[in-house]
VOZALO-169938 format. One record per residue: residue number from 1; residue in three letters; x, y, z of N, C-alpha, C in turn. Coordinates in Angstrom, 2 decimals. Layout:
<r rolum="NUM" nulum="ALA" n_px="X" n_py="Y" n_pz="Z" ca_px="X" ca_py="Y" ca_pz="Z" c_px="X" c_py="Y" c_pz="Z"/>
...
END
This chain:
<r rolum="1" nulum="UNK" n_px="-8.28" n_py="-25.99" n_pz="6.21" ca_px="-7.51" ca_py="-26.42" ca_pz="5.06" c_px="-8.33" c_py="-26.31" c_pz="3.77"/>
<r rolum="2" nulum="UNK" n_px="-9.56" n_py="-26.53" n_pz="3.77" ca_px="-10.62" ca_py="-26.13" ca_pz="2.64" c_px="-10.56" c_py="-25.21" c_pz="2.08"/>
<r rolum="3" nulum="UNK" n_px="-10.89" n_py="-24.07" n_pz="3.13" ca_px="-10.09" ca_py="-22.70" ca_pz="3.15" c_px="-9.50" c_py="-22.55" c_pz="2.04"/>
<r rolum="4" nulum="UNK" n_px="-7.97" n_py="-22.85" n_pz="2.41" ca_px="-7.01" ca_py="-22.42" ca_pz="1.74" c_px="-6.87" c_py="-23.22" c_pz="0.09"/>
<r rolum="5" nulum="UNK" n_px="-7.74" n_py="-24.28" n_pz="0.16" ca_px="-7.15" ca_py="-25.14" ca_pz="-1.16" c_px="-8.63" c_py="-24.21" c_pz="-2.42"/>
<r rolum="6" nulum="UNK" n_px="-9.12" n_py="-23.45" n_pz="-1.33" ca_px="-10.74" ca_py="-22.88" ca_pz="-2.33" c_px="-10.02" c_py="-21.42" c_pz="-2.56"/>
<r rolum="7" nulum="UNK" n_px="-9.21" n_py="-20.99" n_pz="-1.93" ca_px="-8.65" ca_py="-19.76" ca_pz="-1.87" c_px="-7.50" c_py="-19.98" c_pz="-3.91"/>
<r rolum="8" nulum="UNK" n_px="-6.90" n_py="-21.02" n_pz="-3.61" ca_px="-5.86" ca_py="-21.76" ca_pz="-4.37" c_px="-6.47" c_py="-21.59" c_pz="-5.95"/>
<r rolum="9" nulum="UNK" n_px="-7.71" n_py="-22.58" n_pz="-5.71" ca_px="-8.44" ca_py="-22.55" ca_pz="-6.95" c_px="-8.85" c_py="-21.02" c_pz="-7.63"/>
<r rolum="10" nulum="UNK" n_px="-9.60" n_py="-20.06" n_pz="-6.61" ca_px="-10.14" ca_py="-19.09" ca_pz="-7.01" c_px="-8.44" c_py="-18.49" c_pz="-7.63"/>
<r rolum="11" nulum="UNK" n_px="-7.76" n_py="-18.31" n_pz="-6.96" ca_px="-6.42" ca_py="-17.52" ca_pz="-7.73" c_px="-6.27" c_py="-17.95" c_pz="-9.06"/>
<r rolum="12" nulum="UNK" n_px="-6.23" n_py="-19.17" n_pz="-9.38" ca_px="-6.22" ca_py="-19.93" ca_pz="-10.45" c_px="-6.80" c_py="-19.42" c_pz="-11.46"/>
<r rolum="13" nulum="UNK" n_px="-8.36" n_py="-19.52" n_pz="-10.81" ca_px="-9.19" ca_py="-19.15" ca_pz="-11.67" c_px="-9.38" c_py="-17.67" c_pz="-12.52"/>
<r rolum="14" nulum="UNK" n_px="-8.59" n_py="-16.80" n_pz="-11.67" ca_px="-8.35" ca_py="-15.70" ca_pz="-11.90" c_px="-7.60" c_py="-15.60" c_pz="-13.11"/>
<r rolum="15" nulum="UNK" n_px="-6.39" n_py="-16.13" n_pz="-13.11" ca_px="-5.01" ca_py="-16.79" ca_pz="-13.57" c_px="-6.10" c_py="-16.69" c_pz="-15.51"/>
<r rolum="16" nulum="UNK" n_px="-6.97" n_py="-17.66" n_pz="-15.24" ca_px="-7.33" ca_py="-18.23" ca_pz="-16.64" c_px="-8.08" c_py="-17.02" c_pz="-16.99"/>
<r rolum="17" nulum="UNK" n_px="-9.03" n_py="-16.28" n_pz="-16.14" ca_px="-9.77" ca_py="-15.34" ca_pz="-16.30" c_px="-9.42" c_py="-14.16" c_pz="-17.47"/>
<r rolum="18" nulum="UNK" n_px="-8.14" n_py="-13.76" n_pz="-17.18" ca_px="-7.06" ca_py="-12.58" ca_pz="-17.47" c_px="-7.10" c_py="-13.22" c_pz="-19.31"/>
<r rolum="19" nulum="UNK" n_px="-7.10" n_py="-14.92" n_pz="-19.22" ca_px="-6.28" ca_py="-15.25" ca_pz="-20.76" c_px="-7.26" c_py="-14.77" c_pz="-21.68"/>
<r rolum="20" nulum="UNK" n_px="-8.71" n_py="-14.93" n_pz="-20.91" ca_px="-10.61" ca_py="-15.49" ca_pz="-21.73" c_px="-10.84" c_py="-13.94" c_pz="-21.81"/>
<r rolum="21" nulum="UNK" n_px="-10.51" n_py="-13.42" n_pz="-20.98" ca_px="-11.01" ca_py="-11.82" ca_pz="-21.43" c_px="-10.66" c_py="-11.11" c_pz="-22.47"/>
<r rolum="22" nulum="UNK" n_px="-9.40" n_py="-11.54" n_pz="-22.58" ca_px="-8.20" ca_py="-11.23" ca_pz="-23.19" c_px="-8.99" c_py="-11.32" c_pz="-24.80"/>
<r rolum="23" nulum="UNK" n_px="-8.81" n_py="-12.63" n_pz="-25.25" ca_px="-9.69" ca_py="-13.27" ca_pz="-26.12" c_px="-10.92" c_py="-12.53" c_pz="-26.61"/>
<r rolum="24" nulum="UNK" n_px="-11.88" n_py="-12.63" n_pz="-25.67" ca_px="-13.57" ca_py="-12.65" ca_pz="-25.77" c_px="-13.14" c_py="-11.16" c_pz="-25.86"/>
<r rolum="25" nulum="UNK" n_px="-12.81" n_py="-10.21" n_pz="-25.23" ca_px="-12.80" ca_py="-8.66" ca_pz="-25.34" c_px="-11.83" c_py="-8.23" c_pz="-25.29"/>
<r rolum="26" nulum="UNK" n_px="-11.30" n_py="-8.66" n_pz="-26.99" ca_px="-9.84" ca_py="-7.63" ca_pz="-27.20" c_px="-9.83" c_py="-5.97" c_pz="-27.10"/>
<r rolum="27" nulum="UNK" n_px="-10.64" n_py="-5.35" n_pz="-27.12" ca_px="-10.77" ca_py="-4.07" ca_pz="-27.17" c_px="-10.42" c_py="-3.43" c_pz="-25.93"/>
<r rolum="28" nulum="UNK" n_px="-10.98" n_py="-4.31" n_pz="-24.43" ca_px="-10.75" ca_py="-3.92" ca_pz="-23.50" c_px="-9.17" c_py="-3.92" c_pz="-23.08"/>
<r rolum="29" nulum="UNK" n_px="-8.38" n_py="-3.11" n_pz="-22.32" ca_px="-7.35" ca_py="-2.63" ca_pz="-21.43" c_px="-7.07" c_py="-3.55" c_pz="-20.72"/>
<r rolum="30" nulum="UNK" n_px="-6.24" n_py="-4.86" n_pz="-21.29" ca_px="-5.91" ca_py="-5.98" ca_pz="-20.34" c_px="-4.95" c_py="-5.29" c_pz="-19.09"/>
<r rolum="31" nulum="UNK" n_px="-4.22" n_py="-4.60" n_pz="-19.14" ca_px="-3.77" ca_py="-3.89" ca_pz="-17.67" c_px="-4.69" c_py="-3.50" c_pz="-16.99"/>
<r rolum="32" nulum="UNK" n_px="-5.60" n_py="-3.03" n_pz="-17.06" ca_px="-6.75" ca_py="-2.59" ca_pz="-16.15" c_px="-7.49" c_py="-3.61" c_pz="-15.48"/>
<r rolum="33" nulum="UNK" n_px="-7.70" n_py="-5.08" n_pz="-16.14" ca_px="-8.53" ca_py="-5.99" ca_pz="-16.21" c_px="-7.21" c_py="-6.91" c_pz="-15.07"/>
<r rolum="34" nulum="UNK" n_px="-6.25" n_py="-7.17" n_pz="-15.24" ca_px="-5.08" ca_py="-7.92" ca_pz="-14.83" c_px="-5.04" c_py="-7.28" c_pz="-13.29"/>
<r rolum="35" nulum="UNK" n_px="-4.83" n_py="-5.89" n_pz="-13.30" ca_px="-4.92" ca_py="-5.25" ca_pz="-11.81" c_px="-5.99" c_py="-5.78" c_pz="-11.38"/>
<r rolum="36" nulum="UNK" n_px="-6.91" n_py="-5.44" n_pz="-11.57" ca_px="-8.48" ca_py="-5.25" ca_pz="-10.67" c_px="-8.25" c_py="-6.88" c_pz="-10.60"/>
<r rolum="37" nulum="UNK" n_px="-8.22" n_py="-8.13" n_pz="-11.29" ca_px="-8.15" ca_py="-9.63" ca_pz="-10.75" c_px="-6.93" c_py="-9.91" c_pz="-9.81"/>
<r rolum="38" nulum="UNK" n_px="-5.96" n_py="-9.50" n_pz="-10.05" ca_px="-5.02" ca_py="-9.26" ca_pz="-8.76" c_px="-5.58" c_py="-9.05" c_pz="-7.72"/>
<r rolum="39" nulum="UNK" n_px="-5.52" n_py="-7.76" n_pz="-7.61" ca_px="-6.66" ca_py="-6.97" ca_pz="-6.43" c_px="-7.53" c_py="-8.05" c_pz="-5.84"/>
<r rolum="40" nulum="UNK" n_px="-8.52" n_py="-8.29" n_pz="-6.18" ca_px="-9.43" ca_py="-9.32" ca_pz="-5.77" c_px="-8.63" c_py="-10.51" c_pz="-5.54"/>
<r rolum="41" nulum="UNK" n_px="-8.40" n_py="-11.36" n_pz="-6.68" ca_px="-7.26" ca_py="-12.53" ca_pz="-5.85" c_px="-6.87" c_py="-11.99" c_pz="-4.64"/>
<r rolum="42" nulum="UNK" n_px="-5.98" n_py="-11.13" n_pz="-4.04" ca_px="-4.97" ca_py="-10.83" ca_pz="-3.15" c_px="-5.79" c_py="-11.03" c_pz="-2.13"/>
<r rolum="43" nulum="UNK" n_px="-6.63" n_py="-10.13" n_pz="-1.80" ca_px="-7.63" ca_py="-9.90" ca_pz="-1.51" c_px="-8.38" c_py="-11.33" c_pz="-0.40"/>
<r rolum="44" nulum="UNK" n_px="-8.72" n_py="-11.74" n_pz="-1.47" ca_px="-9.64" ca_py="-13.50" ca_pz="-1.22" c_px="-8.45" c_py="-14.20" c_pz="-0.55"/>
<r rolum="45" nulum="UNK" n_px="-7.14" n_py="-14.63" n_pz="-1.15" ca_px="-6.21" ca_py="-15.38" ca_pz="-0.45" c_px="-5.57" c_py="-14.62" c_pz="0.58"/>
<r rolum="46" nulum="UNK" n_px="-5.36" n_py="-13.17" n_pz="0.94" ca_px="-5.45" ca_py="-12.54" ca_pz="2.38" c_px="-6.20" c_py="-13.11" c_pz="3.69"/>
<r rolum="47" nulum="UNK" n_px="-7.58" n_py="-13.14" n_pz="2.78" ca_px="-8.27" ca_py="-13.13" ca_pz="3.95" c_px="-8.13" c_py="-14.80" c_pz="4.32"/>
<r rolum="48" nulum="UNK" n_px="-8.36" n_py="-15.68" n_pz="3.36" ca_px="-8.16" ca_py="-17.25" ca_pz="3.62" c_px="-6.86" c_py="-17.24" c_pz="4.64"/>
<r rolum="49" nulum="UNK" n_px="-6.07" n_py="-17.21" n_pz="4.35" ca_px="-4.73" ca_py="-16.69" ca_pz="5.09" c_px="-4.86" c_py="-16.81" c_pz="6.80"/>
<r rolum="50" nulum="UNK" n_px="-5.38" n_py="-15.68" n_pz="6.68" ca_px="-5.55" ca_py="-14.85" ca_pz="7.78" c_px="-6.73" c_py="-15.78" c_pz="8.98"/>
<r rolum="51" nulum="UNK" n_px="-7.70" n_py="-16.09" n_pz="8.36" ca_px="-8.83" ca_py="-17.06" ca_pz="8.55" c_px="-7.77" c_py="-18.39" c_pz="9.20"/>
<r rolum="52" nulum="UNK" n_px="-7.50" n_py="-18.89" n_pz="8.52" ca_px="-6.50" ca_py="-20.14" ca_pz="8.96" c_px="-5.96" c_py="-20.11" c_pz="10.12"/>
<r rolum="53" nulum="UNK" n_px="-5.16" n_py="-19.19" n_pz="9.92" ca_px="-3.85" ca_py="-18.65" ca_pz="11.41" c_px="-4.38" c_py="-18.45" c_pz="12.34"/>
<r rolum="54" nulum="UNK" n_px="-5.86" n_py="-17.37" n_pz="12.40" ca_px="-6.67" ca_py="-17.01" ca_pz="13.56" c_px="-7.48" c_py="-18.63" c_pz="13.92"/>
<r rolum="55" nulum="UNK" n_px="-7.97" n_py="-19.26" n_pz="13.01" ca_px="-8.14" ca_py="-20.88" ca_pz="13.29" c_px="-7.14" c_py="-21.42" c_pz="14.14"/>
<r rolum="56" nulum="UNK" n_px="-6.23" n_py="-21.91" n_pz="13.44" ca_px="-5.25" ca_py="-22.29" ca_pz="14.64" c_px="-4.42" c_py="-21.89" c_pz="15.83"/>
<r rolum="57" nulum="UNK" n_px="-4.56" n_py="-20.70" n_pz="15.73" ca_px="-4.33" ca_py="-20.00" ca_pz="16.99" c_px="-5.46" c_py="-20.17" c_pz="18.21"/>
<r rolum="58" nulum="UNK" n_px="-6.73" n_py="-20.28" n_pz="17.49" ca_px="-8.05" ca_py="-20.79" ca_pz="18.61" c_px="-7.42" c_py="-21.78" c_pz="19.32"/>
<r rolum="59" nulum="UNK" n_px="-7.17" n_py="-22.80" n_pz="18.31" ca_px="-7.39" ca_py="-24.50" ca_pz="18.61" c_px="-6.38" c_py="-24.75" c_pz="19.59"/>
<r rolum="60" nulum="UNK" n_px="-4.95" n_py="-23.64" n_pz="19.66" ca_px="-3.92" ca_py="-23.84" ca_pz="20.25" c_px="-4.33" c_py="-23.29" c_pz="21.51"/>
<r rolum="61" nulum="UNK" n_px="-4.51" n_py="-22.42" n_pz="21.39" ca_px="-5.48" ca_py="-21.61" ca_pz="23.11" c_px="-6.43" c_py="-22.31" c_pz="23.58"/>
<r rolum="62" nulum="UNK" n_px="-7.27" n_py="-23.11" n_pz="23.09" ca_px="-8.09" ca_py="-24.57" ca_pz="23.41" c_px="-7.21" c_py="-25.41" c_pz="23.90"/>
<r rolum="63" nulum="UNK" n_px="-6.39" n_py="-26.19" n_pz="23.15" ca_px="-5.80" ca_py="-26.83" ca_pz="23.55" c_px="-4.90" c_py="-26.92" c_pz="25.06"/>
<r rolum="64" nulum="UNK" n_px="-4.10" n_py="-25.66" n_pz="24.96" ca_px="-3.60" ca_py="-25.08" ca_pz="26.30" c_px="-4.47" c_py="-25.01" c_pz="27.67"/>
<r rolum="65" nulum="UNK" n_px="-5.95" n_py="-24.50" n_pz="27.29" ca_px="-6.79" ca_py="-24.51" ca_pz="28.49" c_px="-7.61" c_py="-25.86" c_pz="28.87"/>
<r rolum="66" nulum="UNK" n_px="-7.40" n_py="-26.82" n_pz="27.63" ca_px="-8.07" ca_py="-27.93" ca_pz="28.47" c_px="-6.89" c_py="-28.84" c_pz="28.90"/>
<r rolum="67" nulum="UNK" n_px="-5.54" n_py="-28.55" n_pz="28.61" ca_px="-4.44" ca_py="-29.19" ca_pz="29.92" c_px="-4.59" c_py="-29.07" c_pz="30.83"/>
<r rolum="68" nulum="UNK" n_px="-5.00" n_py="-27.63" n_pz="31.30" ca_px="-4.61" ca_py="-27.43" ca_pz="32.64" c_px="-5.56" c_py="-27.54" c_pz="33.55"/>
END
């Protein structure tokens, strides 16, 4: 669950990233800058994602083998 709430923040953080660049380096190609933090966001909360499910899928196959 850490995981996912650190996954949460980093998107976020991304989120604000896009506004400060924006700002600090108007010159630069905010479409270019907006993709590539997407990208990465997607990316980071994919894998958190993914991390989780394969987590609880362990715990459930644990669980199952120490019933029986």
């Amino acid at each position: 669950m850490i995981d996912l709430l650190l996954t949460i923040s980093f998107s976020v953080f991304g989120m604000l990233l896009i506004f400060g660049l924006g700002f600090v380096f108007p010159t630069i190609n905010p479409y270019v800058v907006i993709k590539w933090i997407i990208i990465v966001s997607g990316a980071v909360f994919a894998y958190a994602v993914l991390a989780y499910l394969i987590g609880m899928l362990t715990l459930v196959k644990k669980d199952k083998k120490a019933k029986k």
